[in-house]
C-alpha positions as a printed Julia matrix, in Angstrom:
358×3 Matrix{Float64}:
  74.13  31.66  164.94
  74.5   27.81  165.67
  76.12  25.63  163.35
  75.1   22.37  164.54
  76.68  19.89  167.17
  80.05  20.21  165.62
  83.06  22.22  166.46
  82.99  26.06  165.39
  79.75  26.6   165.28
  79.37  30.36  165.31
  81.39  32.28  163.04
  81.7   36.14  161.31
  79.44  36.14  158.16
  82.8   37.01  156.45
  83.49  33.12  156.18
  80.81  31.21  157.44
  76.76  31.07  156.66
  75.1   29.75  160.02
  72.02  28.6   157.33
  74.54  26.22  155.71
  77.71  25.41  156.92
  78.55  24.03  160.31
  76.67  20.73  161.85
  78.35  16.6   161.32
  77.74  14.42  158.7
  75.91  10.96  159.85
  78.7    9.0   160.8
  80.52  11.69  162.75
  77.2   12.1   164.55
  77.3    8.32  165.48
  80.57   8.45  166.33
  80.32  11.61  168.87
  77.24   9.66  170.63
  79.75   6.13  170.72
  82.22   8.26  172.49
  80.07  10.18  174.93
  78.18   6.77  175.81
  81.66   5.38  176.72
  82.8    8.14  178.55
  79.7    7.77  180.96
  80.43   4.01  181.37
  84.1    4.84  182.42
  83.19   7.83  184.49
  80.29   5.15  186.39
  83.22   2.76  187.24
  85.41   4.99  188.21
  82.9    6.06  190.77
  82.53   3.32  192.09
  86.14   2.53  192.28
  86.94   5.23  194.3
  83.59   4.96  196.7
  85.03   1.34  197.38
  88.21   2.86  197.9
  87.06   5.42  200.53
  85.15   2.69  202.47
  88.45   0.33  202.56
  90.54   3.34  203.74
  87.94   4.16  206.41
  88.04   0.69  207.56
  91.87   0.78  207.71
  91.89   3.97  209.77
  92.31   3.54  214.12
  91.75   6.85  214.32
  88.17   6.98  212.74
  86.38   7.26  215.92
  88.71   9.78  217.29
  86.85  13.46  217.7
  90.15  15.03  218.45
  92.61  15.56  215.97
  96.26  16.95  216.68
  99.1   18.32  214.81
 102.33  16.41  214.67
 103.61  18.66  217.31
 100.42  17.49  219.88
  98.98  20.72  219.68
  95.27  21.4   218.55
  95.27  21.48  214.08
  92.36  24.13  214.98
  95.05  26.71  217.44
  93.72  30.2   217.81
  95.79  32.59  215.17
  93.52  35.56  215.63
  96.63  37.07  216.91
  98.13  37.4   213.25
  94.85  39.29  212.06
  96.2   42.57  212.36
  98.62  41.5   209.88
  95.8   41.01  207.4
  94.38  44.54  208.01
  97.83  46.7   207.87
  97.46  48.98  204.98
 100.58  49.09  202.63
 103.44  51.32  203.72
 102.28  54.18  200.84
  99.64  55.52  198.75
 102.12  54.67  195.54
 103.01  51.65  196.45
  99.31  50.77  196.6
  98.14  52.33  193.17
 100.72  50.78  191.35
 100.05  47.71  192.52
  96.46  48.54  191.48
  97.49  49.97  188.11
  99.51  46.98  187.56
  96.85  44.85  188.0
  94.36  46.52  186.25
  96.77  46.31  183.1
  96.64  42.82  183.37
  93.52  42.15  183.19
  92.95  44.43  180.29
  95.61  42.26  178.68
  93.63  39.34  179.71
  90.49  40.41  177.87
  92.6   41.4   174.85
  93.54  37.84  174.19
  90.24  36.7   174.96
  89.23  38.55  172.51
  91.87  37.81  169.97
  90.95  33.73  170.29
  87.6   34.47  169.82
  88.29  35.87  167.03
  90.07  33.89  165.65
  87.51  31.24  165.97
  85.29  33.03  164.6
  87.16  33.26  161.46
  87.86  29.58  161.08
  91.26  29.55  162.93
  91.95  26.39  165.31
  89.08  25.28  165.05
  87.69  22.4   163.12
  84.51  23.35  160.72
  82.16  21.65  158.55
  81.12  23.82  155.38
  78.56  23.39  152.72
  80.31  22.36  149.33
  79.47  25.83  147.43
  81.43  27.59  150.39
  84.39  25.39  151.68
  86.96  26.11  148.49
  86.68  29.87  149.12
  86.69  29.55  153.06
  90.58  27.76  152.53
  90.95  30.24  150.18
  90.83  29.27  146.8
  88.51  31.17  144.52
  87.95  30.98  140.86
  90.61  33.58  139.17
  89.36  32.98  135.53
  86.63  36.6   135.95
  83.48  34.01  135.56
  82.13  35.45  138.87
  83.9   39.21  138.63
  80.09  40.45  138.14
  79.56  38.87  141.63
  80.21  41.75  144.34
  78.96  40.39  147.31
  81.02  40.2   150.4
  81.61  36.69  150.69
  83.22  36.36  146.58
  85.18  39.58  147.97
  86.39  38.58  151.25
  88.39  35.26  150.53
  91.46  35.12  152.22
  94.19  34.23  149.8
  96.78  33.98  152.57
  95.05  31.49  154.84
  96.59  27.88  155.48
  93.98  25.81  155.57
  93.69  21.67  156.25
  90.51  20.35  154.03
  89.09  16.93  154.43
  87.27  15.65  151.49
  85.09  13.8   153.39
  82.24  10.44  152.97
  79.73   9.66  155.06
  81.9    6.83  156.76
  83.26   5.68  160.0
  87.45   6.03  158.85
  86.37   9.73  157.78
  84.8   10.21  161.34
  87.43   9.43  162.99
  89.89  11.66  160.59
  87.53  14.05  161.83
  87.86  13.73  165.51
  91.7   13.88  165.14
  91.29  17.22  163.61
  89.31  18.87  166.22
  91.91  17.89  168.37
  94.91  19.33  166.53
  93.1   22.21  165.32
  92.72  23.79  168.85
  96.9   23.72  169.34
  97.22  25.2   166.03
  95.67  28.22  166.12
  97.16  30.01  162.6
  95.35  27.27  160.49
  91.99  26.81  159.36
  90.84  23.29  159.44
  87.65  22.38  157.9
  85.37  19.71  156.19
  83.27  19.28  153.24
  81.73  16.56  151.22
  84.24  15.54  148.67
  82.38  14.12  145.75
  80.02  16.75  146.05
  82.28  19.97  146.39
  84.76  18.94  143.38
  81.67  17.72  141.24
  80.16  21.66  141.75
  83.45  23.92  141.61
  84.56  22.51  138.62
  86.38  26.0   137.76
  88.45  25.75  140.99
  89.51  22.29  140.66
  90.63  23.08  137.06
  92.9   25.95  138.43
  94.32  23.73  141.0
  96.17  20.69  139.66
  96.37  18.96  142.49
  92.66  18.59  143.11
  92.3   18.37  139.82
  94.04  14.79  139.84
  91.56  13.51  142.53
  88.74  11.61  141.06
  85.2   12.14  143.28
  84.26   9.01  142.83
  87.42   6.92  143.78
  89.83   9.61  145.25
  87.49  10.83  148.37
  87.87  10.61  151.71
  91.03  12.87  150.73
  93.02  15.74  152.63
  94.33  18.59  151.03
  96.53  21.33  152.11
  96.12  24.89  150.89
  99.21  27.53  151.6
  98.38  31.29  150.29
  95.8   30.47  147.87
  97.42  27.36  146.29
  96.6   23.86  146.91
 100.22  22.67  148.1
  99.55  18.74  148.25
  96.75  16.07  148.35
  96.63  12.83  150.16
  94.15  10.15  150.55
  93.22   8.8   153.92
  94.4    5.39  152.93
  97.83   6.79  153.13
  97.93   7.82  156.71
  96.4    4.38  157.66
  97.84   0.84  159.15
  95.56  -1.71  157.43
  91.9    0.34  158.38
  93.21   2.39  161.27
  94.1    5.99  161.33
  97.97   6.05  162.52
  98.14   9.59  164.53
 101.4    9.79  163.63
 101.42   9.33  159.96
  98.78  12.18  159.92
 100.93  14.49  162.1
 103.89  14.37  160.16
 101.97  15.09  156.99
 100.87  18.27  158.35
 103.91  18.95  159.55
 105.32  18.26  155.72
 102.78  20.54  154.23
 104.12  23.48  155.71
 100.43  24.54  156.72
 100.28  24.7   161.0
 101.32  28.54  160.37
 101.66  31.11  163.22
  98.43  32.95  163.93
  97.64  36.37  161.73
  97.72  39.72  163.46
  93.94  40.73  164.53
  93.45  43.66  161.98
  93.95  41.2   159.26
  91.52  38.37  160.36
  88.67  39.63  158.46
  88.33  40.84  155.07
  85.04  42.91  155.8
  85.82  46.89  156.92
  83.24  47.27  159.95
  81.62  50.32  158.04
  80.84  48.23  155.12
  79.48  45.42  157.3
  76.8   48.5   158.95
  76.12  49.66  155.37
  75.18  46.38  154.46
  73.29  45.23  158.05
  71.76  48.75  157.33
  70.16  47.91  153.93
  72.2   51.28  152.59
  74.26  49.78  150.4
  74.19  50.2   146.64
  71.8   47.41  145.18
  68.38  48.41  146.07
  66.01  45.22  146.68
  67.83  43.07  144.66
  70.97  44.16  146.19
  69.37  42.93  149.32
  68.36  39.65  147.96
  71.3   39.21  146.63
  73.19  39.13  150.12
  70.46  37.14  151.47
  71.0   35.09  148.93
  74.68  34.71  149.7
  73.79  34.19  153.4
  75.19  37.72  154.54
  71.94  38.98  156.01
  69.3   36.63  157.64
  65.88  36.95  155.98
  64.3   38.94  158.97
  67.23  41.19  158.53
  66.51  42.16  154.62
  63.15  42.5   155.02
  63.48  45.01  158.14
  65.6   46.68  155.86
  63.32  47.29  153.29
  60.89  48.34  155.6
  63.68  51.06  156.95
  64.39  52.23  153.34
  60.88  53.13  152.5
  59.14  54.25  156.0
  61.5   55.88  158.35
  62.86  58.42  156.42
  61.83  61.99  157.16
  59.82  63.47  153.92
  61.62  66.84  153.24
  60.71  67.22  149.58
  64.95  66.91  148.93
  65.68  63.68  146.27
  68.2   61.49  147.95
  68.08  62.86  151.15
  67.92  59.87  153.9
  67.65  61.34  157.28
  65.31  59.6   159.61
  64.41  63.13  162.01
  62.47  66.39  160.96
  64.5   68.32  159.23
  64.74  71.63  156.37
  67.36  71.7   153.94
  68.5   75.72  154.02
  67.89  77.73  150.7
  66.05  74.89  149.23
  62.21  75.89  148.7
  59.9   73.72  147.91
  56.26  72.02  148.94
  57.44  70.88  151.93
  59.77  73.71  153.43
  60.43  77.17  152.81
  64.22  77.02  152.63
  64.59  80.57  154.66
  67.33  80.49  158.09
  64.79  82.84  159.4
  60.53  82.3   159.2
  58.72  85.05  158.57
């Protein structure tokens, strides 16, 4: 689902709620449209510089009005090589030589769509990639979640899919120009850093509502909301390692791209990238039980993970309508095939239960 205009904006539900998360704050949004009008002002002159430049090398060139061009050698640039063809259509000297060439080939391009694959995932799941989440969500998508058993009732599949190993880059954001361009210098170190989540969340808002995260984490639990934010934070394997504000990494009221790249660097969080089979926290069968509207809960299971933004609202309701209408009526309590069916040596109003009718 789209996130918004900003960077990342599709995602596995394991992490990210298309409903929510995703999208720029008001000032990022300004700044975007600054930099795109600017980019079409400097592409326009640069047009035009090189038209003018085209029509001064055109008027420098004596041979313009020539119609005959020649190699250096005086013979014709267009010669007749038609009598090199045959080298095009001489099959290879044997049959093995040719399919393994062919199986070579063919391996590389399956290796090709294996990495494709690999970097979309790993977008998908927050990695390299800069993302903007709402402030219920962001803590647990760096992976810090609340280890005090105040939400151990809470089964859903976001509460049990955090990621306590992630290294994740947060920006405690306000709506402000110095935290849009923070931003901006994010989304471009994010995509050479593929083993780190980098992500952004309002910062007065997000430590005013997690207040039992920010206890457990004494480092965020030093920042103020209302004098400590814009801030960035680096989490390491479930622990916030350090905070800084963005006055730090300034000269006077400009960013320095340095200063920010050697905190990172400091931090210890631009981490290698993790191994596909441990980039999400949701087993594939327990992703279709859910999607399927199987899974233990009932209807208020069902709400529940809409409620949690695991299943869009279409999606719960169709499953509802799956639970009570398409399954076959065989007179058997529990039993949830969807085809005609009889259960064998099981009589009742519905079926006789015998292997062979009478």
């Amino acid at each position: 689902g789209a996130g918004g205009t900003g960077v990342g904006g599709d995602g596995c539900r394991c992490c990210y709620d298309p409903q929510t998360d995703g999208g720029d704050y008001g000032a990022l949004r300004e700044l975007r449209l600054d930099r795109e009008e600017m980019e079409r002002e400097l592409g326009t002159v640069a047009e035009e510089a090189i038209t003018a430049d085209k029509e001064v090398d055109r008027d420098d060139d004596p041979n313009r009005n020539s119609t005959h061009q020649t190699d250096d050698d005086g013979s014709n640039s267009d010669s007749d090589d038609s009598e090199f063809d045959y080298l095009l259509d001489e099959p290879l000297e044997n049959d093995y030589q040719s399919s393994h060439l062919a199986s070579l080939e063919e391996r590389r391009r399956e290796e090709l769509m294996e990495s494709l694959l690999y970097q979309e995932s790993l977008a998908n799941h927050g990695y390299g990639v800069h993302r903007q989440m709402h402030p219920s969500r962001a803590f647990k998508a760096a992976g810090l979640s609340d280890s005090s058993g105040g939400n151990r009732q809470n089964t859903s599949m976001m509460s049990r899919a955090v990621n306590n190993d992630v290294s994740c880059v947060m920006h405690l954001y306000h709506d402000a120009a110095d935290s849009a361009h923070l931003d901006l210098h994010l989304e471009s170190i994010a995509s050479s850093h593929r083993g780190t989540k980098f992500l952004r969340v309002s910062g007065r808002v997000a430590l005013i509502i997690n207040p039992e995260i920010v206890a457990q984490q004494p480092p965020l639990k030093r920042l103020d909301p209302n004098t400590d934010v814009p801030a960035l934070v680096a989490v390491r394997a479930g622990s916030v390692v350090t905070t800084t504000p963005l006055s730090d990494l300034c000269e006077g009221d400009t960013l320095d791209p340095l200063a920010l790249k050697q905190w990172l660097s400091q931090t210890g969080v631009l981490s290698d990238p993790p191994p596909m089979e441990e980039l999400c926290r949701i087993r594939p069968e327990e992703l279709a039980l859910y999607e399927s509207g199987f899974y233990k809960g009932g209807d208020a299971g069902l709400e529940q993970r809409r409620a949690d933004g695991l299943m869009p609202r279409r999606s719960a309701e169709a499953s509802k309508v799956r639970k009570e209408e398409e399954f076959y009526e065989c007179g058997v309590e529990g039993c949830q095939k969807s085809f005609h069916h009889e259960h064998v040596g099981v009589s009742n109003d519905m079926q006789s239960g015998l292997l062979v009718k009478e």
